[in-house]
N, C-alpha and C positions, 0 to 999 in steps of 0.2 A: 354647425353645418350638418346637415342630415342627407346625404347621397341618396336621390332618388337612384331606383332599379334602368340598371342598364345605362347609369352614367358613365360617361368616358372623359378622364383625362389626360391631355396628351403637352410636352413639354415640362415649364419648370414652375410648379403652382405653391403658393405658398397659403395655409390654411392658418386662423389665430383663433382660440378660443376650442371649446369640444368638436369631435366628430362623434356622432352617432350613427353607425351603421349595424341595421336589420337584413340580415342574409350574410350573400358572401360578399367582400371584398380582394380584390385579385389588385395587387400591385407588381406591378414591373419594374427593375429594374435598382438605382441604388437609392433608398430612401432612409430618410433620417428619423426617429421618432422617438419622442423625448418624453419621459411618465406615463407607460403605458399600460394599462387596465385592458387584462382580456380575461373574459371570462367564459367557458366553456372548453370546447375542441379546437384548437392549432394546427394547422396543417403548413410545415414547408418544407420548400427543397432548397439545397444549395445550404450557402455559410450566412446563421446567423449571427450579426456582431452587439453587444450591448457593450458600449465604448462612456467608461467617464472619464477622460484623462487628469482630470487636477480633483477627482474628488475620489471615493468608495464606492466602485458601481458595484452592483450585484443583482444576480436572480434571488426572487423568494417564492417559493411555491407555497400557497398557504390554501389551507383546507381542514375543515373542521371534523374530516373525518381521517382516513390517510393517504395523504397527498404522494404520489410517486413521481419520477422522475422514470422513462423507458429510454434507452440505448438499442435499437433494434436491428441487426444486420437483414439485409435477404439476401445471403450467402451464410453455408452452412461453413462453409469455409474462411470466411470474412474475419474478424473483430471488430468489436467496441471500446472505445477508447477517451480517456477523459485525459486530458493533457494540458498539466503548468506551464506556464512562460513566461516571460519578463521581458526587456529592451534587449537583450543579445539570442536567446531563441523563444521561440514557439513551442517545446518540449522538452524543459528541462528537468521534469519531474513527470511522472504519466500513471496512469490504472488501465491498466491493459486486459482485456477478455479476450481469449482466442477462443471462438466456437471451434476449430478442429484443433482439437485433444481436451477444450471444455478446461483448460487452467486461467488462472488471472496470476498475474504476477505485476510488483510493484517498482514501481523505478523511481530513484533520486540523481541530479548530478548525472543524466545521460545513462547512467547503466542499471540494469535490473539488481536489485537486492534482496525481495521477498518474490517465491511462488508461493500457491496453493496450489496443486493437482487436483483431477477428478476426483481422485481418491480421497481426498483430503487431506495427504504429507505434505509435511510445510517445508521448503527450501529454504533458507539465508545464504547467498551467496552461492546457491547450489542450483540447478534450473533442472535438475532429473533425483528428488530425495526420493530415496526406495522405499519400495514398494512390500510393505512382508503382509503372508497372511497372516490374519487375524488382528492386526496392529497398527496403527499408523505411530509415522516416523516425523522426528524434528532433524534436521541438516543442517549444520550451519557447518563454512568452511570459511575458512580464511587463508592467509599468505603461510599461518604454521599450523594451523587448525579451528578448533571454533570452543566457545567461552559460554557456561553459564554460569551468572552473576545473581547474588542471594545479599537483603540485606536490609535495612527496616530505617523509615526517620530519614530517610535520603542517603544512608550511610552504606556502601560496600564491603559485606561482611566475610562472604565465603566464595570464593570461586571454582568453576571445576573446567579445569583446562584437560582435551583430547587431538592429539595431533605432533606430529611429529614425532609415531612410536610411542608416546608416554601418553598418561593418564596423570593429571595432576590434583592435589586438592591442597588447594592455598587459603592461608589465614589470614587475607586480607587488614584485618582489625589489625594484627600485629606483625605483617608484613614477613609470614614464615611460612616456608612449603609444609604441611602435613605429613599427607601421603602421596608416595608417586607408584606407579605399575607402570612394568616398563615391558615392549611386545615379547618378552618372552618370557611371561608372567611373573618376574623378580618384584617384591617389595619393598619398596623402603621408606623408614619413617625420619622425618625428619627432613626432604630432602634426598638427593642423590643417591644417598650411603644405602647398599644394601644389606649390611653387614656380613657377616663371615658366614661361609658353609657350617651348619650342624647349630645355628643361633636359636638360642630358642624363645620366643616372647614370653613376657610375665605380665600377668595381671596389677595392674593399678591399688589394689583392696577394692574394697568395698563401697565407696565413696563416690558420690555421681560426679558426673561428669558436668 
């Protein structure tokens, strides 16, 4: 079917085989359309849906040079927003851009878990990580503090726990605290024990580590 210019259709019309349309094409209203090939400029408003329910639907934008994908608000205050869902919501995982304050922050499971600020300090579980001059900051907070994990081969070797007052460094491999600092600067090796006032540390020899 080739639409001459300035055809109109009106009610419930059913088309079998190609449509080839030269210029524009304006449809109203709710249409169905199944393997579609567009090539050039897209222009729409409103919600587009690309529905396969019993199969793997998807977009592909394919381009032999580099293909983008734009999110565009016209509000400076507005966001753009990419948004998971499933059979019980519509948002249950999201990428969020706020143009006013210019961060994106990432959500799973309803709640934000990762920002990125203007700045480019990264959040986990933090939605304001500070801001120092000359530096940018990693935040992660959790219910007693926040954890970084070291360890090669899929294996968990080293950890370093900050929160709750203490500074920890665990031996995951062998399932023993190292070293802790505790906030008011006390040391201890081994675990807990700070040992006695006036202790003095001794060197190991000579012998690597």
């Amino acid at each position: 079917l080739a639409p001459n210019a300035g055809m109109v259709v009106t009610g419930v019309s059913t088309f079998t085989g190609a449509i080839d349309a030269n210029g524009d094409l304006d449809v109203d209203g709710h249409t169905n359309l199944d393997n579609v090939n567009i090539a050039g400029v897209t222009t729409s408003t409103g919600n587009i849906y690309a529905d396969n329910y019993f199969g793997n639907g998807g977009l592909t934008l394919n381009n032999n040079g580099n293909p983008s994908l734009n999110l565009t608000s016209t509000s400076t205050t507005g966001s753009s927003r990419i948004n998971f869902g499933d059979s019980d919501s519509g948002s249950v995982g999201k990428i969020y851009y706020a143009h006013n304050g210019d961060y994106i922050h990432f959500n799973t499971a309803y709640n934000e878990r990762l920002r990125i600020t203007s700045d480019g300090n990264i959040g986990i579980n933090d939605t304001a990580p500070p801001n120092f001059t000359g530096y940018k900051s990693l935040s992660i907070h959790g219910s007693t503090g926040g954890a970084l994990v070291f360890g090669d081969d899929g294996t968990d070797e080293w950890e370093i726990y900050g929160g709750d007052g203490v500074v920890k460094i665990y031996d995951r491999a062998n399932t023993q605290e190292r070293i802790r600092i505790s906030d008011n600067g006390a040391i201890g090796l081994g675990g807990a024990n700070y040992g006695s006032s006036g202790q003095v540390l001794t060197s190991a020899g000579s012998g690597s580590a």
